[in-house]
mmCIF file of the C-alpha atoms, coordinates in Angstrom:
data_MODEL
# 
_entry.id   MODEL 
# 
loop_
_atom_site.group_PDB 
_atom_site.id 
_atom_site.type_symbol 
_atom_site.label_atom_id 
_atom_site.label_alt_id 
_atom_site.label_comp_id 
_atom_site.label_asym_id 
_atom_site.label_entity_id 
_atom_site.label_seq_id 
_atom_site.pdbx_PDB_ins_code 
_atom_site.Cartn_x 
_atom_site.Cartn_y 
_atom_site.Cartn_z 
_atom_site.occupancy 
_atom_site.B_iso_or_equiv 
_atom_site.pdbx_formal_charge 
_atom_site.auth_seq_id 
_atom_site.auth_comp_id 
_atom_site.auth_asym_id 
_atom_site.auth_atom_id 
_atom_site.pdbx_PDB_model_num 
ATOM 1   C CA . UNK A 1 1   ? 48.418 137.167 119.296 1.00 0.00 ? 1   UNK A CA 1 
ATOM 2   C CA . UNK A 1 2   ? 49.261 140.513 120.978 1.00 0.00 ? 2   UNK A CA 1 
ATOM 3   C CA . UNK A 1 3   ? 46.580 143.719 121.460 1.00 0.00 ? 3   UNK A CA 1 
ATOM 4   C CA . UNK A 1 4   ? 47.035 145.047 118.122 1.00 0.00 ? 4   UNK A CA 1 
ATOM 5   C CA . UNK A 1 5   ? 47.250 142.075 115.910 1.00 0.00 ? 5   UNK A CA 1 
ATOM 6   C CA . UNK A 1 6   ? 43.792 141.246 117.697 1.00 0.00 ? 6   UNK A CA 1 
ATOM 7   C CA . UNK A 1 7   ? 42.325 145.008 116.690 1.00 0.00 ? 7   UNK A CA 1 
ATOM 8   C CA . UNK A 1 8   ? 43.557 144.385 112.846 1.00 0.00 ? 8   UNK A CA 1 
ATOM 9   C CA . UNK A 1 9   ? 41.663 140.847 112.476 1.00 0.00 ? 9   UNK A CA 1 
ATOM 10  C CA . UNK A 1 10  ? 39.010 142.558 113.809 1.00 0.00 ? 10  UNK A CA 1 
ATOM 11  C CA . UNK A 1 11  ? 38.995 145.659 111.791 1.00 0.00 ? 11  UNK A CA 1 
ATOM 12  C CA . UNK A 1 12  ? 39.628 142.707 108.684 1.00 0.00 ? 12  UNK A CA 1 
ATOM 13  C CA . UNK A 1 13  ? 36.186 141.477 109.245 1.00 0.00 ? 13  UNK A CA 1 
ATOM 14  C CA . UNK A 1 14  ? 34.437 144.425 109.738 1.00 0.00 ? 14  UNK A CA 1 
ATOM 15  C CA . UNK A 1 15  ? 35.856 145.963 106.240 1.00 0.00 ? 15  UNK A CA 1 
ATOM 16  C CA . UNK A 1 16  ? 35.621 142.623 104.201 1.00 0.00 ? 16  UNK A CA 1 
ATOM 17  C CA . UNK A 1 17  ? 31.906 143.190 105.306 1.00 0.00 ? 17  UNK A CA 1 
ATOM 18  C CA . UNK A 1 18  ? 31.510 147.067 104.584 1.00 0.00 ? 18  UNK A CA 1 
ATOM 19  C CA . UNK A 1 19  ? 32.938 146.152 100.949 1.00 0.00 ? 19  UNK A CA 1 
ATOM 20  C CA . UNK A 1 20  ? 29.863 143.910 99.999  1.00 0.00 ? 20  UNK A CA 1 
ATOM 21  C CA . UNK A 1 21  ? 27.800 146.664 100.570 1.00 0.00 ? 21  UNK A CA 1 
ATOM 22  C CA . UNK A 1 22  ? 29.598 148.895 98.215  1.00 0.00 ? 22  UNK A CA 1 
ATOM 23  C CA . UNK A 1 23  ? 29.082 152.247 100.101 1.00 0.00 ? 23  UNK A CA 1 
ATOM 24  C CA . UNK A 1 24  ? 31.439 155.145 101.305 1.00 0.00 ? 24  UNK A CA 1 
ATOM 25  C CA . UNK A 1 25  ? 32.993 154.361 104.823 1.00 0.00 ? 25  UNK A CA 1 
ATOM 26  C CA . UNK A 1 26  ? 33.651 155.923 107.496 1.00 0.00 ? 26  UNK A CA 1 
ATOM 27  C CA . UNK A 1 27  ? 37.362 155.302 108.876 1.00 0.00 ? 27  UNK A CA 1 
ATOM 28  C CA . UNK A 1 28  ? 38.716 156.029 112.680 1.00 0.00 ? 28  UNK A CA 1 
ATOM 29  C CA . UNK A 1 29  ? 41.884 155.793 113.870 1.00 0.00 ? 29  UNK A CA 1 
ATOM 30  C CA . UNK A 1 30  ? 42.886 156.887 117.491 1.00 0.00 ? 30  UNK A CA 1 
ATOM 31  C CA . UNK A 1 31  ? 45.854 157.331 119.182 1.00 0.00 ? 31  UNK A CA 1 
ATOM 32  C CA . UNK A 1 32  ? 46.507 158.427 122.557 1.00 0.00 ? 32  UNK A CA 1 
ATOM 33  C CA . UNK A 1 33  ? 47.544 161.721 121.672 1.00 0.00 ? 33  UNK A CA 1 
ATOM 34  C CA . UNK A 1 34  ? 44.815 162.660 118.399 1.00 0.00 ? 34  UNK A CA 1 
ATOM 35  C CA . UNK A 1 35  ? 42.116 160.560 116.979 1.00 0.00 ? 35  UNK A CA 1 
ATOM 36  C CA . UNK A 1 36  ? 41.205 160.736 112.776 1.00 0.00 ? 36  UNK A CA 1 
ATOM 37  C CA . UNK A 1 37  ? 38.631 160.051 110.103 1.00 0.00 ? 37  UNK A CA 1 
ATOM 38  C CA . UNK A 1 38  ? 38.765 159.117 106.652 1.00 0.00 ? 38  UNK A CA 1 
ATOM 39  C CA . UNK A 1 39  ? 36.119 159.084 104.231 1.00 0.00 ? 39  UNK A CA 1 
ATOM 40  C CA . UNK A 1 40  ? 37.058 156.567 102.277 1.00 0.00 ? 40  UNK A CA 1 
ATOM 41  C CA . UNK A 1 41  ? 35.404 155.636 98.414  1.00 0.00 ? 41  UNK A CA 1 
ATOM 42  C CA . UNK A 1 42  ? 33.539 152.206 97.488  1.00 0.00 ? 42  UNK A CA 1 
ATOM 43  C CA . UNK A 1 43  ? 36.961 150.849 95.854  1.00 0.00 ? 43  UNK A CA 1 
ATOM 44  C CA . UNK A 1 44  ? 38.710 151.642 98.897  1.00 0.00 ? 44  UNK A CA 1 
ATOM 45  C CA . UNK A 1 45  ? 41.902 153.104 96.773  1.00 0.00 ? 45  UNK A CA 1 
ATOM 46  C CA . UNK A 1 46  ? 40.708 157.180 97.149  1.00 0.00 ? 46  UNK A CA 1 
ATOM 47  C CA . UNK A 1 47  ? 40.498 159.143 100.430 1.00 0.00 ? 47  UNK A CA 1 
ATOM 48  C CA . UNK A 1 48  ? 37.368 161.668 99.358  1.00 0.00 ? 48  UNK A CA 1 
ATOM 49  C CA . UNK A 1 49  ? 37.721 163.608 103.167 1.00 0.00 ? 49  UNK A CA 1 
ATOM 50  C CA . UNK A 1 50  ? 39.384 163.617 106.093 1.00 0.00 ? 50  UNK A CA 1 
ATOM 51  C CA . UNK A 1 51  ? 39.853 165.087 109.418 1.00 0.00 ? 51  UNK A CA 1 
ATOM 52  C CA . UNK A 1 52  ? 41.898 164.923 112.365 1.00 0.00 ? 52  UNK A CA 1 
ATOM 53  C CA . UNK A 1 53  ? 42.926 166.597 115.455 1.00 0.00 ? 53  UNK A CA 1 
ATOM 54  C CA . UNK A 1 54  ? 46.115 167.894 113.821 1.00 0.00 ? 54  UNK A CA 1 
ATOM 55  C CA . UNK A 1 55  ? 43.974 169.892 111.515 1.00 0.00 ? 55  UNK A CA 1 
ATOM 56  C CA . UNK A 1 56  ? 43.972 173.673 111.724 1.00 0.00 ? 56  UNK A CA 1 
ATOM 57  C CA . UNK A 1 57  ? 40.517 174.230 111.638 1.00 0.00 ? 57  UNK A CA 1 
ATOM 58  C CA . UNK A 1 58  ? 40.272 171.950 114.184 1.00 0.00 ? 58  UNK A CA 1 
ATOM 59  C CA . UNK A 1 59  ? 42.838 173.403 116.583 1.00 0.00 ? 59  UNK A CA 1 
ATOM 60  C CA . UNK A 1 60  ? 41.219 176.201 116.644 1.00 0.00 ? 60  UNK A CA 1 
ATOM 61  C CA . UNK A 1 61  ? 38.427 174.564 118.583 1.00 0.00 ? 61  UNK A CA 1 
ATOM 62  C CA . UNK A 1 62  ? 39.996 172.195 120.778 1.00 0.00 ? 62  UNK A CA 1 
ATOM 63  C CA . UNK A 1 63  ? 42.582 172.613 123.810 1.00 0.00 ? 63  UNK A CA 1 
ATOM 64  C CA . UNK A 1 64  ? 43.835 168.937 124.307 1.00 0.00 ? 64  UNK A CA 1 
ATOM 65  C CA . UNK A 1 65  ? 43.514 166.641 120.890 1.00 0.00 ? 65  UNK A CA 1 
ATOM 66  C CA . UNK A 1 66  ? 43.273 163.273 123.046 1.00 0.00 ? 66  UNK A CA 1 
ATOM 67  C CA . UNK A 1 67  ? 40.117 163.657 124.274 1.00 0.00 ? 67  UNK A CA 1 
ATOM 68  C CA . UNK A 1 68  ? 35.830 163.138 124.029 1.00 0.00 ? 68  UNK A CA 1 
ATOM 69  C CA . UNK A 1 69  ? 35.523 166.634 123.022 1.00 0.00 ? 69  UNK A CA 1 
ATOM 70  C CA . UNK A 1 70  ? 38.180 166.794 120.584 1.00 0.00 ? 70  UNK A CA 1 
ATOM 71  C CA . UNK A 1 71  ? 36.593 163.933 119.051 1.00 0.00 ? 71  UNK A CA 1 
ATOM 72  C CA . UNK A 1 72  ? 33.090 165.158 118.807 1.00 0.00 ? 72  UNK A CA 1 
ATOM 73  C CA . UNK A 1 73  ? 34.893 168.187 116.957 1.00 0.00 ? 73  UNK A CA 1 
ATOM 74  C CA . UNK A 1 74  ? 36.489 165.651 114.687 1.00 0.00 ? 74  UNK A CA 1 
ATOM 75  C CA . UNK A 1 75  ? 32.784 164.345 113.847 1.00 0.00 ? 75  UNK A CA 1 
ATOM 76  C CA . UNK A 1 76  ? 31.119 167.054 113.441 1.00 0.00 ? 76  UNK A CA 1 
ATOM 77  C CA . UNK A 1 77  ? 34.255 168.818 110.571 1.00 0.00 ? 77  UNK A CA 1 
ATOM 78  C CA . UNK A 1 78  ? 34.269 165.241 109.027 1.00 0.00 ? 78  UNK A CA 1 
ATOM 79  C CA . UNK A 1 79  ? 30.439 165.150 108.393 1.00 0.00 ? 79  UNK A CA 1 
ATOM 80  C CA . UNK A 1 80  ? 30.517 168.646 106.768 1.00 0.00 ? 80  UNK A CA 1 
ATOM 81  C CA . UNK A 1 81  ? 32.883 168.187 104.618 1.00 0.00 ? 81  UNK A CA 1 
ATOM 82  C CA . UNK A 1 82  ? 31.159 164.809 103.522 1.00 0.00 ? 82  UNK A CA 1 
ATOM 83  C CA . UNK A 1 83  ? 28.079 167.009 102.976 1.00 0.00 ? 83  UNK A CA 1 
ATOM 84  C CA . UNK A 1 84  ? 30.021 169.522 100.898 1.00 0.00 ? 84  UNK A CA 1 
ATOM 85  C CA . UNK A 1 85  ? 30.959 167.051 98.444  1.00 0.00 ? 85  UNK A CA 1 
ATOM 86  C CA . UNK A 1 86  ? 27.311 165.547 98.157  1.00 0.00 ? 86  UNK A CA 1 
ATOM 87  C CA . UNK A 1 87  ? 28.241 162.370 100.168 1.00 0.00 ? 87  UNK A CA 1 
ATOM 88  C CA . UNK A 1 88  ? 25.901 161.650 103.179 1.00 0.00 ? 88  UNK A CA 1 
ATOM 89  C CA . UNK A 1 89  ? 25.180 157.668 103.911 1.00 0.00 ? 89  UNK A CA 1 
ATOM 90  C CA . UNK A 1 90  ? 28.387 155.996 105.167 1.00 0.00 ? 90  UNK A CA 1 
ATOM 91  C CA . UNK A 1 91  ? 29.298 152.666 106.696 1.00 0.00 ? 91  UNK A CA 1 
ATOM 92  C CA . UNK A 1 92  ? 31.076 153.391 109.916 1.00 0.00 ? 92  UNK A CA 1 
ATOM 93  C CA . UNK A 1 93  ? 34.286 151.554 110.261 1.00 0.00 ? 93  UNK A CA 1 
ATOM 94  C CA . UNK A 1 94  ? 36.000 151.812 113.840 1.00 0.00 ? 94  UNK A CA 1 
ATOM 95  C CA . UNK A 1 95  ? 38.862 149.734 112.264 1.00 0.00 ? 95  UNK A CA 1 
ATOM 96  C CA . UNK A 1 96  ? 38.631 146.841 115.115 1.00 0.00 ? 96  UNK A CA 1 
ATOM 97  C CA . UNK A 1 97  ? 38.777 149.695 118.485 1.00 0.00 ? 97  UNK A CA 1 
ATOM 98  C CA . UNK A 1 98  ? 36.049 149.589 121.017 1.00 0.00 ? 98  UNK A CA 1 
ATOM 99  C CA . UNK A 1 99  ? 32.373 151.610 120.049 1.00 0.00 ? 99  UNK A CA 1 
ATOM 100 C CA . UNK A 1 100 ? 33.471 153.870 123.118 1.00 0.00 ? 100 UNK A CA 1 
ATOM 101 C CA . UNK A 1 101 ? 34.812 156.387 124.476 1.00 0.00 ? 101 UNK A CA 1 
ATOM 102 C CA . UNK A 1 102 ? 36.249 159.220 121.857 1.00 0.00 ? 102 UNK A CA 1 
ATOM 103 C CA . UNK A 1 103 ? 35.491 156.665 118.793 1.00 0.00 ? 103 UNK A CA 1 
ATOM 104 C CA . UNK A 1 104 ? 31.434 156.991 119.905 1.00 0.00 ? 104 UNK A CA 1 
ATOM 105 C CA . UNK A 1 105 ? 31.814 160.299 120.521 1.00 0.00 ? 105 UNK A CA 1 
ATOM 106 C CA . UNK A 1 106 ? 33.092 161.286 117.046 1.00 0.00 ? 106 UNK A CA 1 
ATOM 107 C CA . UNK A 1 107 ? 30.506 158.772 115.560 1.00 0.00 ? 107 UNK A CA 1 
ATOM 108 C CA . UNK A 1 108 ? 27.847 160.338 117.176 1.00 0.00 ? 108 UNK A CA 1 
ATOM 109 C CA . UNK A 1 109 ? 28.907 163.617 116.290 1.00 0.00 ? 109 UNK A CA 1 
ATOM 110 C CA . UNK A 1 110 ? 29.077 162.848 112.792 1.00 0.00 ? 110 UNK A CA 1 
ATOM 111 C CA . UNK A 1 111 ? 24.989 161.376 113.023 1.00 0.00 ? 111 UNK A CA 1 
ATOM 112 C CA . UNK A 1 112 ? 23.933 165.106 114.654 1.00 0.00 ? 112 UNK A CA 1 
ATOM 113 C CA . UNK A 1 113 ? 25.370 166.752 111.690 1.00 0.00 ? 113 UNK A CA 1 
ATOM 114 C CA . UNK A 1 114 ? 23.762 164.361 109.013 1.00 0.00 ? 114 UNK A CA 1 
ATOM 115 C CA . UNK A 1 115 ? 26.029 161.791 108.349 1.00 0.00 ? 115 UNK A CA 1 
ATOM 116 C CA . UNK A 1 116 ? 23.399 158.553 108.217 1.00 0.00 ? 116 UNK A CA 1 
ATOM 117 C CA . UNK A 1 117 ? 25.188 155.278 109.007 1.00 0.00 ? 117 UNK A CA 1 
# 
């Protein structure tokens, strides 16, 4: 198994367990170059929100999309427009990547602006 096939059967088991609980989640994706977030319904077949680095309300904020800072903006535009449509507990899915770096960051930008997960 190679880097990324090890990330996927990671992110498998994380999301087989995030269904059971039949909540809204939380979706991450990074890249090297921009990082994104999907909030994602119970059935997992509609994207309710999403934001990314390549967003223009984002850009507008941000001088380098592959970083901590571009991430915490990220967070903190994903988590209001979960609050605009009424949706506020999540289960955080980091789809299999490490709880550091830019994917904390975002995560914990998305708590200070009152996403509860």
């Amino acid at each position: 198994m190679n880097k990324k096939q090890n990330r996927l059967r990671r992110a498998q088991k994380t999301r087989a367990r995030i269904r059971s609980q039949g909540v809204n989640r939380l979706c991450v994706h990074r890249t090297p170059r921009h990082i994104y977030a999907q909030l994602i319904d119970p059935d997992g077949g509609r994207v309710v929100a999403s934001a990314s680095t390549l967003d223009a309300e984002v850009k507008l904020h941000i001088k380098y999309a592959g970083n901590v800072s571009a991430a915490t903006v990220v967070g903190k535009v994903i988590a209001d427009r979960a609050r605009k449509i009424g949706v506020n507990k999540v289960a955080f899915d980091r789809s299999g990547f490490k709880f550091h770096g830019r994917v904390k960051a975002l995560a914990d930008a998305a708590r200070e602006n009152g996403m509860e997960f």
